[in-house]
N, C-alpha and C positions, 0 to 999 in steps of 0.2 A: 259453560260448555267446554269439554274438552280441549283442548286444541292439538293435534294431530299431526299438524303441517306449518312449516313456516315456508313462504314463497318469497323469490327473489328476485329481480330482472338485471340480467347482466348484459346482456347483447338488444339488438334489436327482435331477432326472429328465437331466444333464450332465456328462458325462466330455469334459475334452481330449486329444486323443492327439496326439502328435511323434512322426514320423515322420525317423530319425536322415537314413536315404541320400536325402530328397528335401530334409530340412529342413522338411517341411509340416507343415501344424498343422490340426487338423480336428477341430470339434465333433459331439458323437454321442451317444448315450445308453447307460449302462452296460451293458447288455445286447451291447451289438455292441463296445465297448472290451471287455468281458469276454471276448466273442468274438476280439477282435485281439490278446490278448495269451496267447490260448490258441495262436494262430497262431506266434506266437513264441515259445514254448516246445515250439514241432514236436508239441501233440497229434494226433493223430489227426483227420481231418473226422470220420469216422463217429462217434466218441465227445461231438465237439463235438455233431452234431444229434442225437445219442440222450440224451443231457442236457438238451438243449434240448427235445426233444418230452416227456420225462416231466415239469420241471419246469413248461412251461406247457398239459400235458396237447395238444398237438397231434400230428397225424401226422407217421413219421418223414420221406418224402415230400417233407412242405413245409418244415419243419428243415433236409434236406438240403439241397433247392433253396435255404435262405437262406443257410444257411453258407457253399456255393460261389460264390454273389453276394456275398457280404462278401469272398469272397479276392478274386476276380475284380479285382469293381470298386473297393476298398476298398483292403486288403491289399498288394496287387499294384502298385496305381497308384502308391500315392502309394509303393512302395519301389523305384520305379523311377526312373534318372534320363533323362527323354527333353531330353536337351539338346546340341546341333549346336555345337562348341567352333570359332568364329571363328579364322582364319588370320591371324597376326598379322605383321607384318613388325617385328621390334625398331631403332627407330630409333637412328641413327648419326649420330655429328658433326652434330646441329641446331644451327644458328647465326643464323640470320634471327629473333632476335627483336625485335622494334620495341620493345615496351615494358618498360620497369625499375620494379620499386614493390618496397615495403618496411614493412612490418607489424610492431609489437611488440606481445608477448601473454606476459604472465607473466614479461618481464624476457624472452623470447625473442627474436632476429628474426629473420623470414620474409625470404627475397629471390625474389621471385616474378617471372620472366620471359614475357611474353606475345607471340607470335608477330604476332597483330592486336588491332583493337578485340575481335574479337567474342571473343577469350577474355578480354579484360578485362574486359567485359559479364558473363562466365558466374562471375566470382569476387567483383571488387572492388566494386562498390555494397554490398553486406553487412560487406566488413569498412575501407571508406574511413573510417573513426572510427580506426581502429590504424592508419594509414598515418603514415608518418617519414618524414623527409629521408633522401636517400642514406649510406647506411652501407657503408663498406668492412666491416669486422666483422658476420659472420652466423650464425646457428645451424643456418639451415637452407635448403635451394635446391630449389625449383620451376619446373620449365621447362613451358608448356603450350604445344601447339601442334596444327591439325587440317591432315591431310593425306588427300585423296581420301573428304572426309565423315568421318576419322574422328577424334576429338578424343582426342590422346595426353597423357600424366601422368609427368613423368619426378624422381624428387627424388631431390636429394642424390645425383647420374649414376647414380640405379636406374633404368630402365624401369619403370613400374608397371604400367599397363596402355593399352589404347586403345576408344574408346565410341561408338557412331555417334551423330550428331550426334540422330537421332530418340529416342536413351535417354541426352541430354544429362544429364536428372537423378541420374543414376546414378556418373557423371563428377563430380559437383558432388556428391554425398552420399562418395563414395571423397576427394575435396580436405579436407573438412570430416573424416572420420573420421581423416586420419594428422594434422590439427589438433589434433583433440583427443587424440588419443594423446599427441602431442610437448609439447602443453600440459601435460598432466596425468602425463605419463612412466607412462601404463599401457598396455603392448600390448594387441593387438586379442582375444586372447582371455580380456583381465580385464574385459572390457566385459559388463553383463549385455543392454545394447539399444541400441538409440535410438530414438525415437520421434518422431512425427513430432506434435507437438504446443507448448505452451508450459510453460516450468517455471517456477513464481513460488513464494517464501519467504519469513517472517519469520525472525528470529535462532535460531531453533528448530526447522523444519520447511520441507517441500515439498509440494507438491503436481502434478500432471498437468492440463493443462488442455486439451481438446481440442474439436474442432467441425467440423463439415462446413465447405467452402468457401462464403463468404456467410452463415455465423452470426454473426461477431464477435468471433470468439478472439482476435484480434492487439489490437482495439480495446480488448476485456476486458483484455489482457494491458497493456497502453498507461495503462488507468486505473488496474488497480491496481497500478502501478507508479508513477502520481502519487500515492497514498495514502499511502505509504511503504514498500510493500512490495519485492522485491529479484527484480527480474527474471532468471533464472539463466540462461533459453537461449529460446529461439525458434525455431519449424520444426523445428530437429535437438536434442532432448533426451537425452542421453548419461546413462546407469543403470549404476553400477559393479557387479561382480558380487559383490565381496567384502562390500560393507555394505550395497546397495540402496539409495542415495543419488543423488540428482540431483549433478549435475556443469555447473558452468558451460561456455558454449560461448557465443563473444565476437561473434558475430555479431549484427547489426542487427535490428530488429523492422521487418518488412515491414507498411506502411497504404496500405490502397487507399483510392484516390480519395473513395471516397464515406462516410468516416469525419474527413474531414479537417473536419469541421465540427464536429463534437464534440470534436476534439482541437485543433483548434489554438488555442483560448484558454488550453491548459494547456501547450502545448509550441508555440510561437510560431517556433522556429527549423524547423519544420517548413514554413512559410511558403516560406521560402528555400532550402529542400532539394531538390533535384536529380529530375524526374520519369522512370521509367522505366518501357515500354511493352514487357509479356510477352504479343506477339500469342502463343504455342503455349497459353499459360495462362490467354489473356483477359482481362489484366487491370490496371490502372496501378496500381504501387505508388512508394508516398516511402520513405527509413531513416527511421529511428528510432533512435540509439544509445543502447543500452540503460544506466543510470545507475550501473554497477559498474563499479570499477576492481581488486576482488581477485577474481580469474579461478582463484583455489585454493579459492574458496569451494565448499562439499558438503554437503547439508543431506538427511537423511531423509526418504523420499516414503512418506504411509501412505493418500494418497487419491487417487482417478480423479476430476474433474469434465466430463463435457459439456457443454459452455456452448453457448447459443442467444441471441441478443439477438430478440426477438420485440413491434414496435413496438406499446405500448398493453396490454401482458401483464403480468398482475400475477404476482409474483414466485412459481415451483415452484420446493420445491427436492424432492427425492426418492432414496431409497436406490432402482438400478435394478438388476436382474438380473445376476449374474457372467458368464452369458452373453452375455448382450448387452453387456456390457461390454467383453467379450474379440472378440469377432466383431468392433466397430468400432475398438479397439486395434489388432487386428494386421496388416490391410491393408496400411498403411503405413508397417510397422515393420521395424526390421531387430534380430532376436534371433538373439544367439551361437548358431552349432550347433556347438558343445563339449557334452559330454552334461550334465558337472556343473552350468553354466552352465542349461541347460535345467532342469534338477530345482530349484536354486535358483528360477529366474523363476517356476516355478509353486508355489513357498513363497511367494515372494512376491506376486504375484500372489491367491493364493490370502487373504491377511492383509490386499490392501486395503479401503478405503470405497470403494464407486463410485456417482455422483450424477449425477443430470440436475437442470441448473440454467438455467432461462427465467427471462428480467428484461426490464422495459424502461426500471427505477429504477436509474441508473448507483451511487446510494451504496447501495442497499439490496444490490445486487449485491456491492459493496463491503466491507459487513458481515458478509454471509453468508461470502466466503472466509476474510474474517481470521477467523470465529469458526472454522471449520474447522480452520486453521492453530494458531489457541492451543487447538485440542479442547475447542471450548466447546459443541459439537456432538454 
C-alpha cells in the first residue's frame, strides 16, 4: 500500500504529519493525525465516525460531518499537487558571458561564468573570500545567465534549471545546494535539510541558531565566533541524513548596517569591506569571512536556539515547546521528501533541546552557548 503520511508525536497534545505527494508538513493534534492515517490505510469514513462518536460519547451526525471535513480539507489538500509546471526553453550555445571568476573550496575549483553584473551580484559577494586567480584546471563549471526575466543555471553543460527573477532566492538556494553537494561528494538525497539559519560549534558539537529578521542572529553568530568558537555555515545550514551533523558551507556571514558598531572593534577589516544594498530585502549588508579553512569539518547537532538580541534585557534562557519549535524551523527550510529521510528528521528532531534565548549582555550570551555546547546545561 501506498503510503501517504508519515506521523510524528512531538508534544503531548501535537502530532506532525508529512504529507509524501505535496511534501507538506502540518501540525495537528493526535486525534485528527489518528484520523489521517486511518485515511491511509483506506478505513471506512463510517467506522472512522462511529469510533469516534462512542469514544468521546458524541453524536454520529457530528463525527460524521468531522471526518469528512478532515478529508475534504485536510486529507485531500495537502495530497494534492496544485502546481502550473513553467515552460521552459532549454538554452543552447550561450556564449556572452562578460564575467570569469574562480573559487577554491575543499581543494575544489569552481569556474563560474556570469553573463552581467547582476548575476555577479546574486553569487559572488558571499563567496569573494574563495576567489583565485585564473586557473586553466577546474573541477567544476557554472554558466549563469537571465534571459526574458528568467535567470538560467547551467553546470558542467547540464541545464539545470531557470527561475524568475521575482523567486531569485530559489536560484541562489539551487547554486548553493550542488555547492554543497560537490563540496562534500553527497548527493542530494543524502541530505537530511538545510536550514535557513546559523550553525556554530566547538570541537565536539553543534548547534542551530535561528532568529527572525532584526533579532541578531548574524551579529550572535559574529561574536561567538570571536570567542573561539567554529562558525560552520550561515543562512544555508546543510544536515546530513546519515549521522545528523551540521556540515560546513563556505559562504560569508552577512552584517547589516546597524551591527557594525558592535563589530567592528573585533573585526576591523570589516571597515574596509565592500557595502551592498538588497532593495527586495531591505536591507545593507557587509561579508564577514567566516574564520574556517577545513570545509570537511561535521560536528553533531543536539540543540535549536532562538536567539533575540533585546536592548537592556536581562538574559532568558528557557526550554520552548517542540511545537513551537517546529512551526518556526520549517518555514524556511528545505527537508529531503525521500520517505526514509523524513522518518529520520523527525527522530531526530524529535531528540533535540530547543531554547529561546534573549540577551542584551554579549558575554553572558557568550557563556550560555558554549555551556550548551560542552552540555554543561
Amino acid at each position: 500500500m501506498e503510503q501517504k503520511i508519515i506521523t510524528k508525536n512531538i508534544d503531548d497534545n501535537s502530532t506532525v504529519v508529512w504529507f509524501s505527494k505535496s511534501n507538506n508538513y502540518l501540525v495537528v493534534n493526535p486525534i485528527v493525525a489518528s484520523i489521517l492515517k486511518d485515511f491511509d490505510n483506506k478505513v471506512d469514513h463510517k467506522i472512522i465516525a462511529s469510533n469516534l462518536a462512542s469514544n468521546f460519547k458524541d453524536s454520529f451526525t457530528k463525527t460524521t460531518q468531522f471526518v469528512e471535513d478532515t478529508y475534504e480539507k485536510i486529507y485531500l489538500k495537502n495530497n494534492t499537487i496544485d502546481k502550473i509546471e513553467k515552460e521552459k526553453e532549454i538554452p543552447i550555445n550561450i556564449t556572452s558571458f562578460n564575467t570569469f571568476k574562480y573559487y577554491q573550496i575543499n581543494g575544489l575549483v569552481f569556474k563560474i561564468e556570469f553573463q552581467t553584473d547582476f548575476e555577479v551580484y546574486l553569487i559572488h559577494p558571499k563567496f569573494a573570500h574563495l576567489e583565485i586567480e585564473h586557473s586553466e584546471n577546474f573541477d567544476h563549471h557554472y554558466q549563469v545567465f537571465t534571459k526574458d526575466n528568467y535567470t538560467s543555471l547551467v553546470i558542467n553543460n547540464t541545464f539545470i534549471d531557470s527561475w524568475h527573477i521575482k523567486d531569485i532566492h530559489y536560484f541562489q538556494g539551487k547554486v548553493s545546494m550542488y555547492i554543497v553537494q560537490q563540496i562534500h561528494k553527497k548527493k542530494e538525497d543524502e541530505w537530511l535539510g538545510v536550514f535557513h539559519a546559523s550553525g556554530i560549534g566547538n570541537n565536539h558539537n553543534s548547534l542551530l541558531l535561528l532568529g527572525d529578521s532584526g533579532n541578531g542572529k548574524s551579529t550572535s553568530l559574529a561574536l561567538l565566533q570571536a570567542s573561539g568558537l567554529t562558525c560552520l555555515a550561515d543562512d544555508f545550514v546543510p544536515v546530513d541524513a546519515k549521522q545528523q551533523h551540521i556540515f560546513t558551507f563556505p559562504s560569508a556571514i552577512s552584517i547589516k548596517k546597524n551591527s557594525l558598531e558592535t563589530l567592528l572593534p573585533i573585526y576591523p577589516e570589516l571597515n574596509n569591506s565592500a557595502e551592498f544594498n538588497f532593495k527586495r530585502l531591505k536591507k545593507i549588508v557587509r561579508y564577514l569571512p567566516p574564520k574556517i579553512t577545513d570545509y570537511n569539518k561535521n560536528l553533531p547537532c543536539k540543540n535549536i536556539v532562538f536567539i533575540k538580541y533585546e536592548k537592556d534585557s536581562n538574559l532568558k534562557f528557557n526550554s520552548i515547546l517542540k511545537t513551537e519549535a517546529f512551526e518556526r524551523l520549517i518555514p524556511d527550510s528545505w527537508i529531503s521528501n525521500k520517505t526514509e529521510n523524513v522518518s529520520v528528521f523527525f527522530n531526530w528532531f524529535e531528540n533535540l533541546n530547543c531554547y529561546q534565548l534573549t540577551y542584551s549582555n554579549n558575554e553572558k550570551m557568550i557563556t550560555t552557548i558554549k555551556n550548551l555546547l560542552n552540555n554543561d546545561i
